[in-house]
PDB file of N, CA, C and O in Angstrom, chain B, residues numbered from 101:
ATOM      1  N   UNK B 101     -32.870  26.221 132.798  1.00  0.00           N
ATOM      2  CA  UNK B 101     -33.577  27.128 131.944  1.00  0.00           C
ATOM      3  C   UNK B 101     -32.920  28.491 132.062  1.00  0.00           C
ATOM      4  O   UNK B 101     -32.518  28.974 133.120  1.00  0.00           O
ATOM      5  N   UNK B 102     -32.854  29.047 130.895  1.00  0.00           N
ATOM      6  CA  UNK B 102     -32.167  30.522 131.060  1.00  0.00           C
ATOM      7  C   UNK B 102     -33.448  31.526 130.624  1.00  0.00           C
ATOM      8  O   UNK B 102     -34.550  31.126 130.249  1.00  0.00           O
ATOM      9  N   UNK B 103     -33.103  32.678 130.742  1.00  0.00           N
ATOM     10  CA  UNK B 103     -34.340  33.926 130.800  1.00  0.00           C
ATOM     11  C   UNK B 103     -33.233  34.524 129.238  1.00  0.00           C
ATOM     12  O   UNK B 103     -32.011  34.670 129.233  1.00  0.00           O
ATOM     13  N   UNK B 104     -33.957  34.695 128.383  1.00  0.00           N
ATOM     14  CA  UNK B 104     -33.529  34.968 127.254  1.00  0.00           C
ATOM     15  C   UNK B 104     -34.039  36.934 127.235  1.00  0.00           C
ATOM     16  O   UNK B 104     -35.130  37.406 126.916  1.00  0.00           O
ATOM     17  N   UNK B 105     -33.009  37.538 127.615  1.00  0.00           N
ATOM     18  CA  UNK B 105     -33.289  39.006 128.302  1.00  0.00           C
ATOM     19  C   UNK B 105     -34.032  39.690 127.252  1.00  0.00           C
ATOM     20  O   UNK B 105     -35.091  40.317 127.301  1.00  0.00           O
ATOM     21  N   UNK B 106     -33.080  39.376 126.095  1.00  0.00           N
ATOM     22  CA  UNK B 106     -34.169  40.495 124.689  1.00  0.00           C
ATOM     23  C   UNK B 106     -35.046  40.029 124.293  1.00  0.00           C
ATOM     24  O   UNK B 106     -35.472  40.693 123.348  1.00  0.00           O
ATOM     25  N   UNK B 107     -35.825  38.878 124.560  1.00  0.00           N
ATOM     26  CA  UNK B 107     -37.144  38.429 124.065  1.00  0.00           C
ATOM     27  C   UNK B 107     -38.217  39.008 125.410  1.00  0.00           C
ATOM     28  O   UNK B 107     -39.418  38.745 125.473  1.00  0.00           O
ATOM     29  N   UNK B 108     -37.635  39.636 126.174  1.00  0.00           N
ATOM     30  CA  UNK B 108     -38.324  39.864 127.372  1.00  0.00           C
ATOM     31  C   UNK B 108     -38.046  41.738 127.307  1.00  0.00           C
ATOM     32  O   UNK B 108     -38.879  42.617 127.529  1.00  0.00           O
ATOM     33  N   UNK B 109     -37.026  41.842 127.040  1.00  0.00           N
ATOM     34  CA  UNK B 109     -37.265  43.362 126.888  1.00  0.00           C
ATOM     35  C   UNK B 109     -38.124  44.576 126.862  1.00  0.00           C
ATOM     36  O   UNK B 109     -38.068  45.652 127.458  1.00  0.00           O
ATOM     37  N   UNK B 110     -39.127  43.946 125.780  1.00  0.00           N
ATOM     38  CA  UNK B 110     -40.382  44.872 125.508  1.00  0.00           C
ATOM     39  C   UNK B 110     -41.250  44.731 126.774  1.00  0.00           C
ATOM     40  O   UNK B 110     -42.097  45.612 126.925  1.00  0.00           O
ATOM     41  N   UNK B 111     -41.194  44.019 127.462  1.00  0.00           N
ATOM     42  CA  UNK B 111     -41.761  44.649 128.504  1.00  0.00           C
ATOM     43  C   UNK B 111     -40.617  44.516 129.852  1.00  0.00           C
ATOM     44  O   UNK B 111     -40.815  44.116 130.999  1.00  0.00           O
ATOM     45  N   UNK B 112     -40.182  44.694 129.623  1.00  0.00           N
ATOM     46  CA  UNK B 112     -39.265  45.229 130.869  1.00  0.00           C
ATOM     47  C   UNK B 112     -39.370  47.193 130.627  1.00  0.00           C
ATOM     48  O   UNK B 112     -39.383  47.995 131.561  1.00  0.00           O
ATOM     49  N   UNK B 113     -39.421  47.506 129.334  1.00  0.00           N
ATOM     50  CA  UNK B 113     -40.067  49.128 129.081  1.00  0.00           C
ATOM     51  C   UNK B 113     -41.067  49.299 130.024  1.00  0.00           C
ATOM     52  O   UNK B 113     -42.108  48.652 129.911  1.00  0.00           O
ATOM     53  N   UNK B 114     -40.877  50.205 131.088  1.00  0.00           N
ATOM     54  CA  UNK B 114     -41.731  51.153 131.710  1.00  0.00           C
ATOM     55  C   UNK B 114     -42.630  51.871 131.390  1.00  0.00           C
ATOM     56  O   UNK B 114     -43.399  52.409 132.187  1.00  0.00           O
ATOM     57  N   UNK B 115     -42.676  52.036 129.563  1.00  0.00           N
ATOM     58  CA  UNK B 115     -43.669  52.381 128.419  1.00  0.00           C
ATOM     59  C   UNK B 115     -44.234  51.638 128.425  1.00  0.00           C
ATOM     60  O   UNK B 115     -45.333  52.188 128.506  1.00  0.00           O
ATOM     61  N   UNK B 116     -44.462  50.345 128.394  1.00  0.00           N
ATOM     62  CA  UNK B 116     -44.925  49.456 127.578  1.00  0.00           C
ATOM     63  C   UNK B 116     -46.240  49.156 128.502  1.00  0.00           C
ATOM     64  O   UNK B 116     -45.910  49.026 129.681  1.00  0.00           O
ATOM     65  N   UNK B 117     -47.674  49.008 128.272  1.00  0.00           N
ATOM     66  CA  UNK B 117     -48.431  48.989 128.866  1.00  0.00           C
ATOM     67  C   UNK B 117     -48.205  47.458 129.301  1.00  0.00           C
ATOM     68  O   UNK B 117     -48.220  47.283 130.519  1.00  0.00           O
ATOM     69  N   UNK B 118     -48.057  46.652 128.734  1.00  0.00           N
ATOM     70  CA  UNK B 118     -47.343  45.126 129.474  1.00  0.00           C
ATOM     71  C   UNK B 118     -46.638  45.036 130.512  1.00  0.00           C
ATOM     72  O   UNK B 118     -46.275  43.947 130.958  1.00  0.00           O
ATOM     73  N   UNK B 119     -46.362  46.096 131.014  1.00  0.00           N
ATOM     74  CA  UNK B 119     -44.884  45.924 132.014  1.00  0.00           C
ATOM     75  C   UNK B 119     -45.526  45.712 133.450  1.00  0.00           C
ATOM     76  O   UNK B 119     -44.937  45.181 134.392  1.00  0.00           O
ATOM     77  N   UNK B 120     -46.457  46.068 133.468  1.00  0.00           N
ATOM     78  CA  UNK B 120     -46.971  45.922 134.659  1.00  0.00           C
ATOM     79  C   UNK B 120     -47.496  44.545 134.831  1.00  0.00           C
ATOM     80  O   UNK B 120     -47.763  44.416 136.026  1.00  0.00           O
ATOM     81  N   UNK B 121     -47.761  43.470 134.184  1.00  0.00           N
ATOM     82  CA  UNK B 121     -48.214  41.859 134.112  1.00  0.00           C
ATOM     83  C   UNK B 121     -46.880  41.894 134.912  1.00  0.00           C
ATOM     84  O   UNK B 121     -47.210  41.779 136.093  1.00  0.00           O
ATOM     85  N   UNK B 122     -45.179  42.025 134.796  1.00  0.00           N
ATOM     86  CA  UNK B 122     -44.364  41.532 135.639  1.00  0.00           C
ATOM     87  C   UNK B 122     -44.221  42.063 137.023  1.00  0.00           C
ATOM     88  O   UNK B 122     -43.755  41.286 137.855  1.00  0.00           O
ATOM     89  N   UNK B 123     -44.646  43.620 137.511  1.00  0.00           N
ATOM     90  CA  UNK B 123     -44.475  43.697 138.658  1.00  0.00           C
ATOM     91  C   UNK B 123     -44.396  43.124 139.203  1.00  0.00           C
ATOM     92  O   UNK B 123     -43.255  42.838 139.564  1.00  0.00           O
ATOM     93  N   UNK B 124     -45.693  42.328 139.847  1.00  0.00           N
ATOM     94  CA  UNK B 124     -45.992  41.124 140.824  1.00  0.00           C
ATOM     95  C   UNK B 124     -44.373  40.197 141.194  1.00  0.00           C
ATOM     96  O   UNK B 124     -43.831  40.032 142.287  1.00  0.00           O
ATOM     97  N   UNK B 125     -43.946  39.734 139.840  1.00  0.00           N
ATOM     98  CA  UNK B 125     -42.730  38.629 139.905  1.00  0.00           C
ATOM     99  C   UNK B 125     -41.551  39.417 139.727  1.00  0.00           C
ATOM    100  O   UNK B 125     -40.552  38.700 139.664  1.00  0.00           O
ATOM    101  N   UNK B 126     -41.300  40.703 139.617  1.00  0.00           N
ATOM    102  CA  UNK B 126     -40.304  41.156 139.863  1.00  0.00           C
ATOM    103  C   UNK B 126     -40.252  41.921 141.023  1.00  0.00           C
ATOM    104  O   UNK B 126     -39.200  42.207 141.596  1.00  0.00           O
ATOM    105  N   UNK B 127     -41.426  42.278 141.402  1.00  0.00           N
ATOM    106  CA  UNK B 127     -41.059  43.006 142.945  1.00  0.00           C
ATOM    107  C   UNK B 127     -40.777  41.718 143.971  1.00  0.00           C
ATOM    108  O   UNK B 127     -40.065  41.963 144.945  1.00  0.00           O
ATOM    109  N   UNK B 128     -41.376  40.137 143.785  1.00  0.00           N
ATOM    110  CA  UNK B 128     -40.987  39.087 144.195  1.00  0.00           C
ATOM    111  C   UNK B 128     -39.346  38.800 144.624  1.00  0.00           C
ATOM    112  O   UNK B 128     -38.671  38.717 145.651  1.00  0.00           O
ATOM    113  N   UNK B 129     -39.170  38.707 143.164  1.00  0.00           N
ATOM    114  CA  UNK B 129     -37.798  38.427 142.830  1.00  0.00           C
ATOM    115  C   UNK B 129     -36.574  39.216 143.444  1.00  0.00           C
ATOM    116  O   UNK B 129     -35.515  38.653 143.721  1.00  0.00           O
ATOM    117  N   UNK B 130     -36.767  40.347 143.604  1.00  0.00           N
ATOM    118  CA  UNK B 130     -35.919  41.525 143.878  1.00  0.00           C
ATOM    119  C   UNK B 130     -36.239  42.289 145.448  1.00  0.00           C
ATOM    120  O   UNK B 130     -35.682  43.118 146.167  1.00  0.00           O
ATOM    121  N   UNK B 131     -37.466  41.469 145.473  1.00  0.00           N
ATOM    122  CA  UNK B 131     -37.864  42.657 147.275  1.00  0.00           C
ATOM    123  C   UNK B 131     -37.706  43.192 147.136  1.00  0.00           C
ATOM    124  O   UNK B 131     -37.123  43.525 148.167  1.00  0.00           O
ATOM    125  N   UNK B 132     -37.624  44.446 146.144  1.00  0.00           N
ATOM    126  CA  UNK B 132     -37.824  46.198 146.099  1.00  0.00           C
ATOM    127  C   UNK B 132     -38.151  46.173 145.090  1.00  0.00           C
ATOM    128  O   UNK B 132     -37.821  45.239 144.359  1.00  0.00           O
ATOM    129  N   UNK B 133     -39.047  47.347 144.591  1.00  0.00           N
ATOM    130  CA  UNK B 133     -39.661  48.157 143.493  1.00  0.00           C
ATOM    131  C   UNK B 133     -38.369  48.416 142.511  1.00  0.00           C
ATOM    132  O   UNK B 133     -37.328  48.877 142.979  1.00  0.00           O
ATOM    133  N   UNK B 134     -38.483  48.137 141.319  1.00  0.00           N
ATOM    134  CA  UNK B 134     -37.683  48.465 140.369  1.00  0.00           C
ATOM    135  C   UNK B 134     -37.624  49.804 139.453  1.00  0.00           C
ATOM    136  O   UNK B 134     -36.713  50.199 138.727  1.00  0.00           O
ATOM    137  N   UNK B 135     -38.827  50.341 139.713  1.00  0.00           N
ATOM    138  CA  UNK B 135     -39.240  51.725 139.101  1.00  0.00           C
ATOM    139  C   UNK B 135     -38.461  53.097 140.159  1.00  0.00           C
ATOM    140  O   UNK B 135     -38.357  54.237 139.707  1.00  0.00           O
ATOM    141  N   UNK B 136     -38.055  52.784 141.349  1.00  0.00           N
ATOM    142  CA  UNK B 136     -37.741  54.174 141.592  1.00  0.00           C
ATOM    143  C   UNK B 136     -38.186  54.093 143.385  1.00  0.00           C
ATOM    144  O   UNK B 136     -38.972  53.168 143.591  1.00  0.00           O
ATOM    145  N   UNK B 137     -37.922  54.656 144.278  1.00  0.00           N
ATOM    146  CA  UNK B 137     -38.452  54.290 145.206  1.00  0.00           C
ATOM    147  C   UNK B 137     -39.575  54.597 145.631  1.00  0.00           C
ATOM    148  O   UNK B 137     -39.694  55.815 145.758  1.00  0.00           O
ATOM    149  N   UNK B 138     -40.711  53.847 145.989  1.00  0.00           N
ATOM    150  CA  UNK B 138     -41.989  53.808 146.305  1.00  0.00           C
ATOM    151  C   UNK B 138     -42.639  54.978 146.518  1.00  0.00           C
ATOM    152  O   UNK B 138     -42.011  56.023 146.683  1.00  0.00           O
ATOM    153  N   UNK B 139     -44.115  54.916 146.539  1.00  0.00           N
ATOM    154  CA  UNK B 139     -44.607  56.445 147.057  1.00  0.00           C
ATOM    155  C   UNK B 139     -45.149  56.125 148.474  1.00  0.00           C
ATOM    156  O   UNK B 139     -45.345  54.960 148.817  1.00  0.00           O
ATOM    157  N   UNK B 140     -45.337  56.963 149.123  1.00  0.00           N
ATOM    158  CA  UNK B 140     -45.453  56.875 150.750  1.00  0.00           C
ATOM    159  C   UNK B 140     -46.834  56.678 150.157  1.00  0.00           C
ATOM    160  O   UNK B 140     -47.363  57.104 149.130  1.00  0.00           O
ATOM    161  N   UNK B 141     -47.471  55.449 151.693  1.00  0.00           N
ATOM    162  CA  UNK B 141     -48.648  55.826 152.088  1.00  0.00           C
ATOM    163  C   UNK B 141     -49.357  54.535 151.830  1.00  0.00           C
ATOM    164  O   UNK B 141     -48.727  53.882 150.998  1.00  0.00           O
ATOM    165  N   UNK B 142     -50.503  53.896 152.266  1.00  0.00           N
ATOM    166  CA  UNK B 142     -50.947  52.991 152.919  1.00  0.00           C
ATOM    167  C   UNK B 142     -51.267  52.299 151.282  1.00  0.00           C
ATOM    168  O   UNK B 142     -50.815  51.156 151.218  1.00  0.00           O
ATOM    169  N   UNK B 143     -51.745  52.627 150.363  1.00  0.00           N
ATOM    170  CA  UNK B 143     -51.744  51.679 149.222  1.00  0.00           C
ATOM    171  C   UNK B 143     -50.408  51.182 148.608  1.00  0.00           C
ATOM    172  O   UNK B 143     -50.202  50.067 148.129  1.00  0.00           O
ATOM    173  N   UNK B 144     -49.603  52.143 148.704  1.00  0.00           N
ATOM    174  CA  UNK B 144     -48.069  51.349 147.902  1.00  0.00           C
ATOM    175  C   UNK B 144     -47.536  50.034 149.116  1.00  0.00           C
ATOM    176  O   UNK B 144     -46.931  48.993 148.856  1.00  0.00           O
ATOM    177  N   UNK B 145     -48.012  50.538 150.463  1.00  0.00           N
ATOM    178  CA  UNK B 145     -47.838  49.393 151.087  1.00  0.00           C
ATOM    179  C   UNK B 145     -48.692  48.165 150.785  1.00  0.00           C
ATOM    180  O   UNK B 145     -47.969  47.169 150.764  1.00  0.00           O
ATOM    181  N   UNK B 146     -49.963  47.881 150.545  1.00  0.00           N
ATOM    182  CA  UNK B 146     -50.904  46.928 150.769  1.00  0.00           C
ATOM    183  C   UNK B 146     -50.057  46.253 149.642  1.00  0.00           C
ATOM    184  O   UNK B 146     -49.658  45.092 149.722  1.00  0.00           O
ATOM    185  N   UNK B 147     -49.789  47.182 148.460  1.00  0.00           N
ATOM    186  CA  UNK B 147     -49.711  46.554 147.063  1.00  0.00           C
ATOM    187  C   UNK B 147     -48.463  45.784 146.975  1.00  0.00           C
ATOM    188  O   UNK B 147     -48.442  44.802 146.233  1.00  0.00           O
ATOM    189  N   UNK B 148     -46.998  46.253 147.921  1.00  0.00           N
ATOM    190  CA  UNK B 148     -45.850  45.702 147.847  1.00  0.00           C
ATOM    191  C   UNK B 148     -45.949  44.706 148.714  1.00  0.00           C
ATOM    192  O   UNK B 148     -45.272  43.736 148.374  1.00  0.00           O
ATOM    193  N   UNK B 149     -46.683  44.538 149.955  1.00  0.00           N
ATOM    194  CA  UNK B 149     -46.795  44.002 150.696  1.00  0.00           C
ATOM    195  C   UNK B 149     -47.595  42.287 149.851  1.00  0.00           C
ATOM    196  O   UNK B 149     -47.218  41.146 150.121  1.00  0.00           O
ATOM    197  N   UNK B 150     -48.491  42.590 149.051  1.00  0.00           N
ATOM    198  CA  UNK B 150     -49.783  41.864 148.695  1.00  0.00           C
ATOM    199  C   UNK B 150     -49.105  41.091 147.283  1.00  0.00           C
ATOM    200  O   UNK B 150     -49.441  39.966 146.912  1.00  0.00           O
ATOM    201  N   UNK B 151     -48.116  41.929 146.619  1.00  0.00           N
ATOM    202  CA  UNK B 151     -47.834  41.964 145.053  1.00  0.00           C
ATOM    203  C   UNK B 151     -47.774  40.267 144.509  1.00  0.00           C
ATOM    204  O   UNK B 151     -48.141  39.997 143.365  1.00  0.00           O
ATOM    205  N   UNK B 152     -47.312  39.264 145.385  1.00  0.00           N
ATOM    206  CA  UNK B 152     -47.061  38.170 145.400  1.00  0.00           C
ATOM    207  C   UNK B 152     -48.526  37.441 145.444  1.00  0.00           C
ATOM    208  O   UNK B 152     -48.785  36.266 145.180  1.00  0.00           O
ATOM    209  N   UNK B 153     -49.047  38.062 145.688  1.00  0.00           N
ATOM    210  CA  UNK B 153     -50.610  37.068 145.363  1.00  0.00           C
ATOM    211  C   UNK B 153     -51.366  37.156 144.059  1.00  0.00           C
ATOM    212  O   UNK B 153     -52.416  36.591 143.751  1.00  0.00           O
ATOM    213  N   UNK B 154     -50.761  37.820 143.497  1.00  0.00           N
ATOM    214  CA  UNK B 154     -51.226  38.284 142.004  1.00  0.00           C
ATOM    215  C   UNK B 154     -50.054  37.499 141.045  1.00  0.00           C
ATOM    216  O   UNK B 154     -50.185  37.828 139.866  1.00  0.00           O
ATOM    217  N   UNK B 155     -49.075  36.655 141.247  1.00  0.00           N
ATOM    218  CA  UNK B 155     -48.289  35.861 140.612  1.00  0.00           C
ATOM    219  C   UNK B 155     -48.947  34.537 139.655  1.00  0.00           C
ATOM    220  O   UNK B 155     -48.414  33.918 138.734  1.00  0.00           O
ATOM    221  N   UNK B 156     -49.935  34.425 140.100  1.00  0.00           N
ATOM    222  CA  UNK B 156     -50.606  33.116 139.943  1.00  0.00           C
ATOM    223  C   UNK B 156     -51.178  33.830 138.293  1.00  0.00           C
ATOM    224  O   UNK B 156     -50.906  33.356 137.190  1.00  0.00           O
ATOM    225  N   UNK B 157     -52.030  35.088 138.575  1.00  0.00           N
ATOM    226  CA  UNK B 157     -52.989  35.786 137.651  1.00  0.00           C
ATOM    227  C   UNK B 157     -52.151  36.297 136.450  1.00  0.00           C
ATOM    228  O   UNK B 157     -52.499  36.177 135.275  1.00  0.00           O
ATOM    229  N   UNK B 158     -51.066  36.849 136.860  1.00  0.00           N
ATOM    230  CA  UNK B 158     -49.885  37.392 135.924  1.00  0.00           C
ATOM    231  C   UNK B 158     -49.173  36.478 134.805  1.00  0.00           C
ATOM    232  O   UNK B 158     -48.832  36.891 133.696  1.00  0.00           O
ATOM    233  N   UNK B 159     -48.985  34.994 135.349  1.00  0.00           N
ATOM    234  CA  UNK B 159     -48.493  34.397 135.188  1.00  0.00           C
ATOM    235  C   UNK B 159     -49.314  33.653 133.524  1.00  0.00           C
ATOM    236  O   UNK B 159     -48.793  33.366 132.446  1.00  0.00           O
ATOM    237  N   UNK B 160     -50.297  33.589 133.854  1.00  0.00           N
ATOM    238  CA  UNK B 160     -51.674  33.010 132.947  1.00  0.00           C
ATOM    239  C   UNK B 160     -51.978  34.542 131.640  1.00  0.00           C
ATOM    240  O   UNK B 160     -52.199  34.469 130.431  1.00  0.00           O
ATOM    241  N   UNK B 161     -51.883  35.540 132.368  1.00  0.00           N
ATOM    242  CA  UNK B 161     -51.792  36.997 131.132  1.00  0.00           C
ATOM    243  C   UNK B 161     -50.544  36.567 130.348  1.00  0.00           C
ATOM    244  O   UNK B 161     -50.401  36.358 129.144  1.00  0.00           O
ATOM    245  N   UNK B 162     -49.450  36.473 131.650  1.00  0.00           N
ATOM    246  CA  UNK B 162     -48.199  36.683 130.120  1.00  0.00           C
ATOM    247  C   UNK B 162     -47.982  35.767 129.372  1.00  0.00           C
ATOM    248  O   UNK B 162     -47.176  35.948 128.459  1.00  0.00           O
ATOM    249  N   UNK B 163     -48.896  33.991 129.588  1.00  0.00           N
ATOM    250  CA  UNK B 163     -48.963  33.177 128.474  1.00  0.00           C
ATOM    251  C   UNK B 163     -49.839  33.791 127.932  1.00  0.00           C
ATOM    252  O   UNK B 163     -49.649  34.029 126.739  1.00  0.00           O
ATOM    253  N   UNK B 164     -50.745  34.143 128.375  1.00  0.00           N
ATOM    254  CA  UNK B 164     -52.272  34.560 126.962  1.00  0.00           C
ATOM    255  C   UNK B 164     -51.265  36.154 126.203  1.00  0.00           C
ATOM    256  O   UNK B 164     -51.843  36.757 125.298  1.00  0.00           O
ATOM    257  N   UNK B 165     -50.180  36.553 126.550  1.00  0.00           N
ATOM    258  CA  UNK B 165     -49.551  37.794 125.654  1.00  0.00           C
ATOM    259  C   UNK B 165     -49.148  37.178 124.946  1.00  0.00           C
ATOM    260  O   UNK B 165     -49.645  37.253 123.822  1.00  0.00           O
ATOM    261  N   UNK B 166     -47.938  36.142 125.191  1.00  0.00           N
ATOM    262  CA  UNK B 166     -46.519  35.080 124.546  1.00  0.00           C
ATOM    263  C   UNK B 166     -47.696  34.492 123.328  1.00  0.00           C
ATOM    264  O   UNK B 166     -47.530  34.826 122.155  1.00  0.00           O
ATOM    265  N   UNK B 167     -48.753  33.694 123.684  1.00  0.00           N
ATOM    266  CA  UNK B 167     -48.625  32.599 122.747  1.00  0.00           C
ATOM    267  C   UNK B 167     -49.290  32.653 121.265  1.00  0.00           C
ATOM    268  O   UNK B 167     -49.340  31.721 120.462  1.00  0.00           O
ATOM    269  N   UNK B 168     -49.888  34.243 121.065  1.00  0.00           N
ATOM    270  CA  UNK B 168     -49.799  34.407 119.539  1.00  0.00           C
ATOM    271  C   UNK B 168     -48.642  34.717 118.931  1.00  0.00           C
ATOM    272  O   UNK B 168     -48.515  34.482 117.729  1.00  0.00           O
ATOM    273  N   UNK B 169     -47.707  35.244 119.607  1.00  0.00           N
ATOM    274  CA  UNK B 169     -46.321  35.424 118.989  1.00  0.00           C
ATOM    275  C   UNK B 169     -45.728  33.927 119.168  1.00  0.00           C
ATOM    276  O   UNK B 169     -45.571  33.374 118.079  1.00  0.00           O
ATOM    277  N   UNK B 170     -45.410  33.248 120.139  1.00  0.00           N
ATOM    278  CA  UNK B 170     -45.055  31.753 120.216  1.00  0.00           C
ATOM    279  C   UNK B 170     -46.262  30.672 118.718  1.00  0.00           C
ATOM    280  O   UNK B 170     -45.775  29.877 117.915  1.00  0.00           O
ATOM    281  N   UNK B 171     -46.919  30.832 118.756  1.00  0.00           N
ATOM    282  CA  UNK B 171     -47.813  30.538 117.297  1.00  0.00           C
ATOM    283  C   UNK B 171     -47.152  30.728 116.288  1.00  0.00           C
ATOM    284  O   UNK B 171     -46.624  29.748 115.761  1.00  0.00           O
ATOM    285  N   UNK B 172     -46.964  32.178 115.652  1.00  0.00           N
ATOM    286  CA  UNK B 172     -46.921  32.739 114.613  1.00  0.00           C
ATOM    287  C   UNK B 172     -45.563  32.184 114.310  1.00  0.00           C
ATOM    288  O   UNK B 172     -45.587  31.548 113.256  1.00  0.00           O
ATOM    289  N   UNK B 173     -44.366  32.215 114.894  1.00  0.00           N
ATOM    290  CA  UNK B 173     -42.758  32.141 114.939  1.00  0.00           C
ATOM    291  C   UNK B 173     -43.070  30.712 114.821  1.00  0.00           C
ATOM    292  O   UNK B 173     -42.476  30.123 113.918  1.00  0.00           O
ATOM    293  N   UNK B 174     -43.807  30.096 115.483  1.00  0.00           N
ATOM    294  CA  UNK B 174     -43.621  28.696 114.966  1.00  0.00           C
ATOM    295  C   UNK B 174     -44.015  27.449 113.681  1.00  0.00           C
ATOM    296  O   UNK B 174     -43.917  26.222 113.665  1.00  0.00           O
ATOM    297  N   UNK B 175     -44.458  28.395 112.750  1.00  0.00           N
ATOM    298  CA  UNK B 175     -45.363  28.608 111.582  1.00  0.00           C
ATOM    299  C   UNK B 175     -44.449  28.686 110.850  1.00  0.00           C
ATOM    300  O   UNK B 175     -44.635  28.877 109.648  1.00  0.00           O
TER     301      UNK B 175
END
């Protein structure tokens, strides 16, 4: 399976109020924050530390984002 980058783009934007459904699997993926380096202090830890337990929840949003556009294109 390949990751088709520009169908994923719009939320890879740091604008994009979506972008945050991938944190979880990209701070996974990468073991570091992709935005910039972290802010000190006991919540950016819990959250980088924790981010991987929220994969499951993320995972189920970004089908419920995908599949009116996966619908419509397939129409």
């Amino acid at each position: 399976m390949r990751l088709r980058l520009s169908a994923w783009a719009p939320l890879l934007d740091v604008n994009d109020v979506n972008h945050g459904l991938l944190l979880p699997i990209l701070l996974h993926d990468q073991a570091r924050p992709l935005l910039g380096p972290p802010r000190n202090g006991r919540k950016t830890e819990d959250f980088l530390g924790n981010a991987y337990l929220d994969i499951p929840a993320v995972v189920e949003a970004l089908r419920q984002h995908w599949m009116p556009i996966r619908y419509a294109r397939d129409r």
